[in-house]
C-alpha positions in Angstrom: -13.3 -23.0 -55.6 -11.6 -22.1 -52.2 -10.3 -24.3 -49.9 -12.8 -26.2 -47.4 -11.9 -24.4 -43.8 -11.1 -27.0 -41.3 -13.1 -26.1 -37.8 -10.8 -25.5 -35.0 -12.0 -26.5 -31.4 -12.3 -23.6 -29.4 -9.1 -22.7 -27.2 -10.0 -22.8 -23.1 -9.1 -19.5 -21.4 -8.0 -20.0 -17.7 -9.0 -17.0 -16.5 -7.6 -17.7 -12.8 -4.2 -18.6 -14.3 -4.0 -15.6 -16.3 -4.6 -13.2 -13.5 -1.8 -15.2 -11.6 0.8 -14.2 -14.7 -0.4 -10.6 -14.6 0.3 -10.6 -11.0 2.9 -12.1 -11.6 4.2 -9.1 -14.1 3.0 -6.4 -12.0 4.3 -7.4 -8.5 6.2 -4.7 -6.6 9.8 -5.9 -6.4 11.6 -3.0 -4.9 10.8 0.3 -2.6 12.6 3.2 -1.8 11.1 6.1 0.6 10.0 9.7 -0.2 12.0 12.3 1.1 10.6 15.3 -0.3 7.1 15.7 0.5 5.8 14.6 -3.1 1.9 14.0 -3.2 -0.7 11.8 -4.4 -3.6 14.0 -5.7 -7.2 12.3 -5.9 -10.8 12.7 -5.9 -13.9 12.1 -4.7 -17.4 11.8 -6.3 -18.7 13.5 -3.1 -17.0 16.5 -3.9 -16.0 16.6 -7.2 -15.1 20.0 -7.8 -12.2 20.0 -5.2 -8.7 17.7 -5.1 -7.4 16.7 -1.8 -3.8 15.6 -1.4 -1.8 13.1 0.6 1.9 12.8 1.2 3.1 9.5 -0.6 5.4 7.4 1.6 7.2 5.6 -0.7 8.0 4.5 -4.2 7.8 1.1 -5.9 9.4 -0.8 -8.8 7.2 -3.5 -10.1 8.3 -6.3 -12.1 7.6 -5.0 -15.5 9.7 -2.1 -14.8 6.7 0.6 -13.9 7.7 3.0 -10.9 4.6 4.0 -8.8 3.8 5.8 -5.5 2.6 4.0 -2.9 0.5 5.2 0.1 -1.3 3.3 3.2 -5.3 3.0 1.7 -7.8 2.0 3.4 -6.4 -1.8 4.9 -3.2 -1.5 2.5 0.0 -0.4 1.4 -1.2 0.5 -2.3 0.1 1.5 -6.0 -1.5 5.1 -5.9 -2.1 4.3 -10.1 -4.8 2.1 -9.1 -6.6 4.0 -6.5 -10.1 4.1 -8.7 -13.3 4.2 -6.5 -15.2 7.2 -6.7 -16.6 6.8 -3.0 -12.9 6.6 -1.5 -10.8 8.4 -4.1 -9.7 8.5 -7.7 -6.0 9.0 -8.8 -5.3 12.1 -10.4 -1.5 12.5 -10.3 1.5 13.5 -8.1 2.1 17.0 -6.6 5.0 18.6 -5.8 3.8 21.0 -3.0 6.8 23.5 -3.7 6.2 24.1 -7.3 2.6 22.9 -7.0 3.5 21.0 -10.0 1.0 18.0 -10.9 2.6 15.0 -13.1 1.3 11.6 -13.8 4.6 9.5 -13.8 6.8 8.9 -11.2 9.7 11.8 -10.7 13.1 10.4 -12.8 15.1 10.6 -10.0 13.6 8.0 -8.0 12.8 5.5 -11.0 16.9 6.1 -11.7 17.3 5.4 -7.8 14.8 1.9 -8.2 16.3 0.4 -11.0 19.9 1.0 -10.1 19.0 -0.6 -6.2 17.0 -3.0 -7.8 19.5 -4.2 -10.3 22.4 -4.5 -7.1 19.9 -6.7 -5.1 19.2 -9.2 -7.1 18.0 -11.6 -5.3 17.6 -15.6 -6.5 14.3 -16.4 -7.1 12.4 -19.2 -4.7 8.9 -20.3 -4.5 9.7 -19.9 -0.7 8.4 -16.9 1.3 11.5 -14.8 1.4 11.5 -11.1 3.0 13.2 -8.8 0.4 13.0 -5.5 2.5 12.3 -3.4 5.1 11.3 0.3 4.9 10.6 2.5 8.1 7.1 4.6 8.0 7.8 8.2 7.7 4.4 9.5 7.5 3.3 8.5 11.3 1.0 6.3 10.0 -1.8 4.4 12.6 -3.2 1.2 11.9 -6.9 0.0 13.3 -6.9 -3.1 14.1 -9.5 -5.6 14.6 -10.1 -9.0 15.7 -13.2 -10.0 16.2 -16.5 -8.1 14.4 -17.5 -7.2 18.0 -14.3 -6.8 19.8 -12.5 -4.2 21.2 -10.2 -1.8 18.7 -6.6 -1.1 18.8 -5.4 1.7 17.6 -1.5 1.2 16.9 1.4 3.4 15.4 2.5 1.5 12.0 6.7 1.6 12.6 7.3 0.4 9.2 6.5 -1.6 5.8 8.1 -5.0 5.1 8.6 -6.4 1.0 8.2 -10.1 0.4 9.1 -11.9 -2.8 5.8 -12.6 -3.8 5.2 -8.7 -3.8 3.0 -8.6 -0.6 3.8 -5.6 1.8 2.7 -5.9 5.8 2.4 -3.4 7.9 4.7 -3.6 11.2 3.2 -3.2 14.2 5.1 -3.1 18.1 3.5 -5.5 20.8 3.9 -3.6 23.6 4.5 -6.2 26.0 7.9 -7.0 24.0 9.3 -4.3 24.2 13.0 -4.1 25.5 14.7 -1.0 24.3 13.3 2.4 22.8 13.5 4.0 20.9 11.8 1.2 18.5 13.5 0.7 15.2 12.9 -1.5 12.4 14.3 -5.0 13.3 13.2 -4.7 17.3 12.3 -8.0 18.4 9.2 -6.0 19.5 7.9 -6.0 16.0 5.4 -8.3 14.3 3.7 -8.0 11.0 -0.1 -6.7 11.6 -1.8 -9.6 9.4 0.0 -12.0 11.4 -2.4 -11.5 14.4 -5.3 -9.1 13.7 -8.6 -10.1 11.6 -8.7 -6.8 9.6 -6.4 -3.8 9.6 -7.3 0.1 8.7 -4.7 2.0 8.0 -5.2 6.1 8.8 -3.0 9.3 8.5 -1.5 10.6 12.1 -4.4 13.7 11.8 -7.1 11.0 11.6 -5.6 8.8 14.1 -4.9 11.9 16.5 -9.2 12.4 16.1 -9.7 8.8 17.1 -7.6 9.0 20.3 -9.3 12.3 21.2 -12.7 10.6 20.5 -14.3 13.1 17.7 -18.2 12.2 17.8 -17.8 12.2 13.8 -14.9 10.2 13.5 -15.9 7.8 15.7 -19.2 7.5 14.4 -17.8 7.3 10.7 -15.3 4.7 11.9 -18.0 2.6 13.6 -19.7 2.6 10.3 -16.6 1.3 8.4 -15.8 -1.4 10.6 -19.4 -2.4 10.3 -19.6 -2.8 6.7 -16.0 -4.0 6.2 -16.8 -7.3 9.1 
């Protein structure tokens, strides 16, 4: 006769505190720019027989190790890998435009570059806020930004990206009135993270922004419709 099996009381999952260890694993710890004109390549259910491409500004070491391009997306600075909605885009790969190459890891010069930059600044952990590093926007990239649902817009030039321990990235924006000497470079006075004072932040390429200062009918009506449903 076997053994009587003793009943075990079920084990309590904590969700919340698991998705706070695999953020935790998965931060982004270290950046270093693109110099070369590499791509992100994605997708849209819209059209899904075409791929559109987008210069990557950056790469990013996470804390597990994993290398990833990173681009401004929609009201972000985001891990192209993860880019998965049909309706904005859907990650595809990396391009280089010269060879017209398409791979789906990062390039093995820059992971060499992260880890050897990321194993010299190694900084102490502390449960502290703590800015870990700035990198200056390439790309000409324009952020939206909005303060109230019904206010007026601002349309400003992003200067640059700052890292924080926790793995959070802001956008750096200039307030105009502070400004004392140009040209503006990262660590002006003159420069303030975006979050820090607007409600909701867009981020668009320097074609799109260009549209919106020129006032394109379709761009401004497409925009009006985003800010609509994003407030």
């Amino acid at each position: 006769m076997g053994a009587i099996m003793q009943r075990q009381p079920a084990k309590v999952i904590d969700l919340s505190e698991m998705r706070e260890r695999y953020k935790a694993q998965h931060h982004i710890v270290r950046l270093a720019p693109e110099l070369d004109g590499l791509q992100m390549v994605y997708q849209v259910a819209s059209d899904p027989d075409a791929a559109y491409a987008m210069p990557i500004l950056g790469w990013a070491m996470k804390s597990n190790g994993d290398v990833v391009g990173v681009v401004p997306w929609l009201d972000s600075l985001v891990d192209c890998e993860t880019i998965d909605d049909p309706e904005h885009g859907v990650f595809l790969g990396y391009r280089d435009p010269e060879t017209d190459d398409v791979f789906d890891v990062a390039p093995s010069h820059k992971q060499m570059e992260l880890e050897h930059s990321a194993a010299y600044f190694d900084y102490e952990p502390t449960n502290e806020k703590t800015l870990l590093q700035s990198l200056p926007d390439t790309q000409g990239t324009h952020a939206l930004c909005v303060d109230e649902s019904d206010g007026p817009w601002q349309l400003k030039q992003v200067y640059g990206w700052q890292l924080y321990n926790d793995g959070s990235i802001e956008a750096l924006l200039v307030d105009d009135e502070a400004v004392q000497h140009t040209p503006i470079l990262l660590g002006d006075d003159c420069l303030y993270p975006g979050k820090s004072r607007h409600e909701m932040i867009y981020f668009f390429q320097r074609t799109i922004a260009n549209r919106i200062k020129e006032q394109d009918p379709d761009t401004m009506n497409a925009l009006a419709i985003m800010v609509h449903t994003g407030t």
